[in-house]
N, CA, C and O atoms as a printed pandas DataFrame, in Angstrom:
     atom_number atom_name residue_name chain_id  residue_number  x_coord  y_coord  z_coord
0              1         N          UNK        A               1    0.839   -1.185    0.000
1              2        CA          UNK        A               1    0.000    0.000    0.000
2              3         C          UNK        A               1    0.880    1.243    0.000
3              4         O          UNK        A               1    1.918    1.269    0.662
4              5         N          UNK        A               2    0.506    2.189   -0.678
5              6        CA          UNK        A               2    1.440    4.032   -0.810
6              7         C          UNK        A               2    1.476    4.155    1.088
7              8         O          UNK        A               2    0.797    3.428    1.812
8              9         N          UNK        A               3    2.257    5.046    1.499
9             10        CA          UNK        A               3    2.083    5.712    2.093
10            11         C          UNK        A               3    1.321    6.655    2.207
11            12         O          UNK        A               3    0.787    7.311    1.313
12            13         N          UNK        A               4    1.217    6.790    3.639
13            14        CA          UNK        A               4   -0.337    7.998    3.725
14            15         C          UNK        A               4    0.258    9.062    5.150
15            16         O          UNK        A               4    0.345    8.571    6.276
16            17         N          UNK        A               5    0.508   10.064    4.963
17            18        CA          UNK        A               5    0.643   11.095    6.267
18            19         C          UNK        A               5   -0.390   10.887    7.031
19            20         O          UNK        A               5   -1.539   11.013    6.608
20            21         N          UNK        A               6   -0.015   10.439    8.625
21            22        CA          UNK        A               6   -1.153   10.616    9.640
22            23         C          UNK        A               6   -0.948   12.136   10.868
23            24         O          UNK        A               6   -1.496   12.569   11.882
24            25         N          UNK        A               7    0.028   12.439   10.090
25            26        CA          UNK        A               7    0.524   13.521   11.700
26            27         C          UNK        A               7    2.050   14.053   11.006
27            28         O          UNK        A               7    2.482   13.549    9.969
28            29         N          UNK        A               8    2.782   15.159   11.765
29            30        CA          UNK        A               8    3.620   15.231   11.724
30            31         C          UNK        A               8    4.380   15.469   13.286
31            32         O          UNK        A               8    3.916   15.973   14.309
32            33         N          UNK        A               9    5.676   14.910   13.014
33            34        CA          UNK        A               9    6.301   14.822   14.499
34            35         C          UNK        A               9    7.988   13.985   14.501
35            36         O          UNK        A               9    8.958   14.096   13.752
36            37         N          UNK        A              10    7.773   13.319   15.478
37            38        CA          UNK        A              10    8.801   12.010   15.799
38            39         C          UNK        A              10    8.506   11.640   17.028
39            40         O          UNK        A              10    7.749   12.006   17.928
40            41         N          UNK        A              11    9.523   10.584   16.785
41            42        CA          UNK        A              11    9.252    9.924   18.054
42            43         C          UNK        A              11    8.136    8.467   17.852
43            44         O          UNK        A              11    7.570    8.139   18.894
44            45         N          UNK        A              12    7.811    7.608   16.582
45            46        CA          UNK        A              12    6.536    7.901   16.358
46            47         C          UNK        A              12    6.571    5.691   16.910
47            48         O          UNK        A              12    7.301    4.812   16.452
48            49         N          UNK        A              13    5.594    5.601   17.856
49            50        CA          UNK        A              13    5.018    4.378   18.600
50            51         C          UNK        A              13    4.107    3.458   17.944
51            52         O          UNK        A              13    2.974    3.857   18.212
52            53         N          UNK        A              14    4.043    2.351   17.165
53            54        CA          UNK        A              14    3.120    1.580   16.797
54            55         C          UNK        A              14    3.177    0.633   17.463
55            56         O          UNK        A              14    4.214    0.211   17.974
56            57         N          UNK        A              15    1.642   -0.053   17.613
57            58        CA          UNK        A              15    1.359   -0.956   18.011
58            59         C          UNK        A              15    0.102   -1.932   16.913
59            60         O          UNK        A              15   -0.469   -1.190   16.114
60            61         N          UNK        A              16   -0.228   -3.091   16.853
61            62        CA          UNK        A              16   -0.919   -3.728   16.114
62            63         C          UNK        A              16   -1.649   -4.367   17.112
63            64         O          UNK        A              16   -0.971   -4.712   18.080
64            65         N          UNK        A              17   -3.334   -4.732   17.173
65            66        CA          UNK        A              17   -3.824   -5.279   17.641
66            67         C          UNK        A              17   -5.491   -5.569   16.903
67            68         O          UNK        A              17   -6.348   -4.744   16.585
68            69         N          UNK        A              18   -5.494   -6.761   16.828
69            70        CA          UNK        A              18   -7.033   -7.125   15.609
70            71         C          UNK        A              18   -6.356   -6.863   14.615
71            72         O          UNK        A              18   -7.078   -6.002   14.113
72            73         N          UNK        A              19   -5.558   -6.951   13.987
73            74        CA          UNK        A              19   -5.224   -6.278   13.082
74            75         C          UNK        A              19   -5.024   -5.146   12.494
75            76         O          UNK        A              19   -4.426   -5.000   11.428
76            77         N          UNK        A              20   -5.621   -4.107   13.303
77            78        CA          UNK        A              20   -5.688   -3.126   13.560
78            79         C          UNK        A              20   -4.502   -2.026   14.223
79            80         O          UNK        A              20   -4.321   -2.007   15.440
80            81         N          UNK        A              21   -3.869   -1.290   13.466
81            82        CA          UNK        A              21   -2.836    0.091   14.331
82            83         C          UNK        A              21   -3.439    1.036   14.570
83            84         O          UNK        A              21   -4.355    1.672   14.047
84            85         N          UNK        A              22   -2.287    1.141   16.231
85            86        CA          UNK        A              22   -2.556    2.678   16.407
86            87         C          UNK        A              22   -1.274    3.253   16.840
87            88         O          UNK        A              22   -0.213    2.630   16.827
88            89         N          UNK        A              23   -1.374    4.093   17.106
89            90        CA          UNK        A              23    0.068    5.268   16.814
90            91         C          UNK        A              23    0.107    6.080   17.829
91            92         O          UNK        A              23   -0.877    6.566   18.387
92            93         N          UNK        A              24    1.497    6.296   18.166
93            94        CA          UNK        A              24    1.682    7.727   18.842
94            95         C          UNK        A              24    2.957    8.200   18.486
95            96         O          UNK        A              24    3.850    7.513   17.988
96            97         N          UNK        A              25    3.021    9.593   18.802
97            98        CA          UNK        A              25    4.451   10.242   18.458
98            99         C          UNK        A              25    4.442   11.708   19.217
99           100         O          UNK        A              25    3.383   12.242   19.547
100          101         N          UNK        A              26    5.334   12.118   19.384
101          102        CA          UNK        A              26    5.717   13.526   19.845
102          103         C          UNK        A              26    5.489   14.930   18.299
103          104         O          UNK        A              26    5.925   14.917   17.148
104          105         N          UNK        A              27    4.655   15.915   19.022
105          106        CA          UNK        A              27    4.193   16.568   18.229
106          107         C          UNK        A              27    4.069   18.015   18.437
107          108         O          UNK        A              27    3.026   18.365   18.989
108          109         N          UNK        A              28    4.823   18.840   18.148
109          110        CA          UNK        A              28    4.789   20.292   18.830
110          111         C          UNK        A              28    4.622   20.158   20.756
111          112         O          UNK        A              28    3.607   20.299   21.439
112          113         N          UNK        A              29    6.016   19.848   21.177
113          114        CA          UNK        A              29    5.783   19.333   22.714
114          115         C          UNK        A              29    4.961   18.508   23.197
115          116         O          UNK        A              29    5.121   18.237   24.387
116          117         N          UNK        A              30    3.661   17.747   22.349
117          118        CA          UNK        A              30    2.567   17.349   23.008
118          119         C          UNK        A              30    2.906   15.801   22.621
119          120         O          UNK        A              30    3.838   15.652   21.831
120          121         N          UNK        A              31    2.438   14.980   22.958
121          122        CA          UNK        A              31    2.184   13.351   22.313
122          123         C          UNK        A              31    0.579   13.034   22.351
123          124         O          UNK        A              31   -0.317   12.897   23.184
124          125         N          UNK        A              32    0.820   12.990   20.559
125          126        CA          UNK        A              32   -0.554   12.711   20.064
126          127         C          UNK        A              32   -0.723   10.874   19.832
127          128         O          UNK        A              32    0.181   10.109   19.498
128          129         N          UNK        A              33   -2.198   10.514   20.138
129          130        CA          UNK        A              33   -2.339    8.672   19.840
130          131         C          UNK        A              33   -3.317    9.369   18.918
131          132         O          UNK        A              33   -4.012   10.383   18.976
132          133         N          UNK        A              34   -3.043    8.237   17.894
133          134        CA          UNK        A              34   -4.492    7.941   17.277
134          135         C          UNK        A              34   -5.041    6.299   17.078
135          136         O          UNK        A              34   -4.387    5.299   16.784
136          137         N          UNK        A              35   -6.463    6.451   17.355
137          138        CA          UNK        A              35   -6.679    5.015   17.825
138          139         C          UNK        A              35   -7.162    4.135   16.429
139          140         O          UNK        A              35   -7.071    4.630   15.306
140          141         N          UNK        A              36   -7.654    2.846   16.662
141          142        CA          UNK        A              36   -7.818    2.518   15.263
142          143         C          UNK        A              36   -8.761    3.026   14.374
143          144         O          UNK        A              36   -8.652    2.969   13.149
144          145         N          UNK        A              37   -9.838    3.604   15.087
145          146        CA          UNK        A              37  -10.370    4.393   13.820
146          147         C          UNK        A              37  -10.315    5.804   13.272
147          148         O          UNK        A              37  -11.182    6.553   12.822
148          149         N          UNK        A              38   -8.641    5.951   13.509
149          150        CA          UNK        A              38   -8.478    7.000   13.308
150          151         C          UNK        A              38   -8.414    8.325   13.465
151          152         O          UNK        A              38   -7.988    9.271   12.802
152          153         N          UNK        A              39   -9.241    8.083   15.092
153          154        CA          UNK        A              39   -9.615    9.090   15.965
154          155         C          UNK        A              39   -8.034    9.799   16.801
155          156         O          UNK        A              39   -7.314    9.211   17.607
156          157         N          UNK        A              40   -7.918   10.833   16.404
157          158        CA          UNK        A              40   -6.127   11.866   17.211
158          159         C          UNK        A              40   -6.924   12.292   18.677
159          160         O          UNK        A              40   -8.007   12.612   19.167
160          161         N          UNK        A              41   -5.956   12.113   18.866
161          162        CA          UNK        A              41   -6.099   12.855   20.519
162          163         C          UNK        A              41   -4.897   13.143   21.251
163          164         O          UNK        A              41   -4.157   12.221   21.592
164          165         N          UNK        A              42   -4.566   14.669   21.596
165          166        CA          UNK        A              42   -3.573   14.734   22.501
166          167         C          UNK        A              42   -3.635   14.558   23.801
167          168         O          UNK        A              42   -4.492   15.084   24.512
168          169         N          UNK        A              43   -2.308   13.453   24.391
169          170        CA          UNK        A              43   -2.645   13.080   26.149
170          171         C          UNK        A              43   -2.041   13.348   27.037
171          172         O          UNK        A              43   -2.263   13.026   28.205
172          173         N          UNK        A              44   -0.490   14.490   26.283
173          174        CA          UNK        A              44   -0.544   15.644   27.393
174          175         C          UNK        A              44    1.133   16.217   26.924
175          176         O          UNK        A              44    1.621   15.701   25.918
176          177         N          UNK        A              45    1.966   17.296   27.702
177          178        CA          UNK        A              45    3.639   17.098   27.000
178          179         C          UNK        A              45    4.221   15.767   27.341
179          180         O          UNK        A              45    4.011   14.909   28.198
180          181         N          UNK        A              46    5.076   15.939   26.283
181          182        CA          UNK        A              46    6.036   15.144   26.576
182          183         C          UNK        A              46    6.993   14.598   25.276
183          184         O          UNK        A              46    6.988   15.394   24.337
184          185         N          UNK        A              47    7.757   13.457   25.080
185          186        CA          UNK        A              47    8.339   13.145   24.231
186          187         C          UNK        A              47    8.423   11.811   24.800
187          188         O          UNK        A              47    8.328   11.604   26.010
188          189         N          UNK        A              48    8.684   10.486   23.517
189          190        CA          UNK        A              48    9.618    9.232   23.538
190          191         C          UNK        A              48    8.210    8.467   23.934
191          192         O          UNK        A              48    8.443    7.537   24.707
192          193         N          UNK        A              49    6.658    8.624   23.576
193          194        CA          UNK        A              49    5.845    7.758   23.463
194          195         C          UNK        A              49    5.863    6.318   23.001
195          196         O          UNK        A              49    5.892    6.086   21.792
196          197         N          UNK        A              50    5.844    5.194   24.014
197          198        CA          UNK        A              50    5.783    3.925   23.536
198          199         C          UNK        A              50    3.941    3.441   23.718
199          200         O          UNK        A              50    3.223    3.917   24.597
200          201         N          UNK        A              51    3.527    2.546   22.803
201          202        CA          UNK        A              51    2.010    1.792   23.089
202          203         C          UNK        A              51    2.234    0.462   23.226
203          204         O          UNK        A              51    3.121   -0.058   22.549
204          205         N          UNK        A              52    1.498   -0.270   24.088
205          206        CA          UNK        A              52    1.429   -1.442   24.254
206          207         C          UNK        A              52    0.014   -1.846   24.891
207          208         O          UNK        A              52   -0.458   -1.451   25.956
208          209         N          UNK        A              53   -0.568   -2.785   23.911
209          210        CA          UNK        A              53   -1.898   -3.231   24.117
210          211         C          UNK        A              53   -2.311   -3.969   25.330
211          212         O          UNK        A              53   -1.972   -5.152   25.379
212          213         N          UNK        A              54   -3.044   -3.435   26.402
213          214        CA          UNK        A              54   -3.293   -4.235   27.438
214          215         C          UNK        A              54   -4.472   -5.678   27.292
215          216         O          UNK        A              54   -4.435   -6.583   28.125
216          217         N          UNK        A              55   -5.212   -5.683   26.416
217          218        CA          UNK        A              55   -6.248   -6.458   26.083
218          219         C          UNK        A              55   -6.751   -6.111   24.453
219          220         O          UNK        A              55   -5.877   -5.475   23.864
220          221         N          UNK        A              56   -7.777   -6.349   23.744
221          222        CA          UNK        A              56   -8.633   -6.408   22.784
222          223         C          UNK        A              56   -9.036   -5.152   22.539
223          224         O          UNK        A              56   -9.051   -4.665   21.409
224          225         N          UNK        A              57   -9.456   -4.431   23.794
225          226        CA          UNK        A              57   -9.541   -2.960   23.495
226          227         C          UNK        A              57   -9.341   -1.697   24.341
227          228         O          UNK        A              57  -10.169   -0.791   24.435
228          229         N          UNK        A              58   -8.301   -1.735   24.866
229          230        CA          UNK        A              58   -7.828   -0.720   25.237
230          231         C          UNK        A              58   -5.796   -0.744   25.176
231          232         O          UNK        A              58   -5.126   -1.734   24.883
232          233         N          UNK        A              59   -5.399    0.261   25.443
233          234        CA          UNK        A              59   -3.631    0.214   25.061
234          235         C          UNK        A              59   -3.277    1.088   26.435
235          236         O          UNK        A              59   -4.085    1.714   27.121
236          237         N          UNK        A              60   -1.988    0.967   26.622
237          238        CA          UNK        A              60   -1.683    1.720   27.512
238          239         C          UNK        A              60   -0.205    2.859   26.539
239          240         O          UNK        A              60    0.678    2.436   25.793
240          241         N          UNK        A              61   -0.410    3.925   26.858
241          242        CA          UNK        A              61    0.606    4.589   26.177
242          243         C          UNK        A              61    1.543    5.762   27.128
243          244         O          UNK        A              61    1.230    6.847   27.618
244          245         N          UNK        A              62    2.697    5.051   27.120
245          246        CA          UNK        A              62    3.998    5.613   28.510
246          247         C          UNK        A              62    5.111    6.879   27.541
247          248         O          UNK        A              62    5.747    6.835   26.488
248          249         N          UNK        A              63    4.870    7.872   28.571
249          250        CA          UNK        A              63    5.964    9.119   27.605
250          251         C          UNK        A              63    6.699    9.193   28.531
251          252         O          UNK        A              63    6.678    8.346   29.425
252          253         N          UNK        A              64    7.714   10.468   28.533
253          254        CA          UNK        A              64    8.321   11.047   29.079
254          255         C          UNK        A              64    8.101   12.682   29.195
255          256         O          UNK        A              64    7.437   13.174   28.283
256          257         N          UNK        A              65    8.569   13.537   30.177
257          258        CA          UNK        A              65    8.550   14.737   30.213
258          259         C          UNK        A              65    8.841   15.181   31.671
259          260         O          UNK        A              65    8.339   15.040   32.787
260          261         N          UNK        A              66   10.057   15.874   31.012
261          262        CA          UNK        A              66   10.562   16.660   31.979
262          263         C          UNK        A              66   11.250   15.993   33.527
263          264         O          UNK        A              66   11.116   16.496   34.642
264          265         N          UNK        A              67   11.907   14.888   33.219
265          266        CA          UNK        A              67   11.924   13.681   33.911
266          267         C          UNK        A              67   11.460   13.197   34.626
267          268         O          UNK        A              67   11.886   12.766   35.698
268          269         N          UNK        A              68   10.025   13.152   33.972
269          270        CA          UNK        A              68    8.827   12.465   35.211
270          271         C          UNK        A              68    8.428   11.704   34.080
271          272         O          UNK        A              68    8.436   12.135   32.927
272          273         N          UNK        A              69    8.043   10.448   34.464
273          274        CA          UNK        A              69    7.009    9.404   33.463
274          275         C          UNK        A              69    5.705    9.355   33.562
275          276         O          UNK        A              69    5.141    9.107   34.628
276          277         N          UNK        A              70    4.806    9.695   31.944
277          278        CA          UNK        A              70    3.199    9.859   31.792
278          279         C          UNK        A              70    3.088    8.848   31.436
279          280         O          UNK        A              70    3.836    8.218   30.688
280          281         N          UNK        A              71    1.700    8.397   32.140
281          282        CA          UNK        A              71    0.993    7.412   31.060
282          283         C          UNK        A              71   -0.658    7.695   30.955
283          284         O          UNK        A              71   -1.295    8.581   31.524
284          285         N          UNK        A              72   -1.107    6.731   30.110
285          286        CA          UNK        A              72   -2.348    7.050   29.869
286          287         C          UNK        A              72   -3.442    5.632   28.797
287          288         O          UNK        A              72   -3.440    5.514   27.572
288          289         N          UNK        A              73   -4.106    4.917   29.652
289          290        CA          UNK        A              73   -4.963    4.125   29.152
290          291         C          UNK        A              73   -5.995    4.478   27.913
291          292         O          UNK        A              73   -7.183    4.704   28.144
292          293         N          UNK        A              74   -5.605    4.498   26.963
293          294        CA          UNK        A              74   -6.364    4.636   25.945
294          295         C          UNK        A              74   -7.195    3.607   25.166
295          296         O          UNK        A              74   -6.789    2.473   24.912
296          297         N          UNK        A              75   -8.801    4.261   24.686
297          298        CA          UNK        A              75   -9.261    3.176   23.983
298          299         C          UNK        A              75   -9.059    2.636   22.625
299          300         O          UNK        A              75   -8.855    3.675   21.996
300          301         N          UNK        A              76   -8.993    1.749   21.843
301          302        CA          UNK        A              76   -8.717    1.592   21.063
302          303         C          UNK        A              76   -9.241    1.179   20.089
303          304         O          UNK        A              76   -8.594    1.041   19.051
């Protein structure tokens, strides 16, 4: 399949689950996920976003900022 722009940034976190991706990355200070249907959402500053699927439908997604560690249960 072509490539397709979802965001611009770095830093950028995939995960696969159902077959299904979702993403995160560092984005003008912030770290944006987007879930599988495509839905963006920013979940707060930071940089160096990793995702990892806790179950079928939800992910957990761990940043950094300012040397404190974020996280944030997202649906997916």
């Amino acid at each position: 399949m072509p490539e397709k722009e979802i965001g611009e940034g770095k830093g950028c976190s995939i995960e696969t689950i159902n077959e299904k991706n979702v993403y995160a990355w560092a984005e003008n200070d912030g770290v944006v996920f987007i879930n599988s249907k495509g839905e963006k959402k920013l979940l707060g500053k930071g940089t160096l976003p990793v995702i990892k699927a806790l179950n079928n439908e939800v992910a957990i997604c761990i940043w950094q900022n300012e040397k404190e560690i974020h996280s944030a249960i997202v649906p997916l």
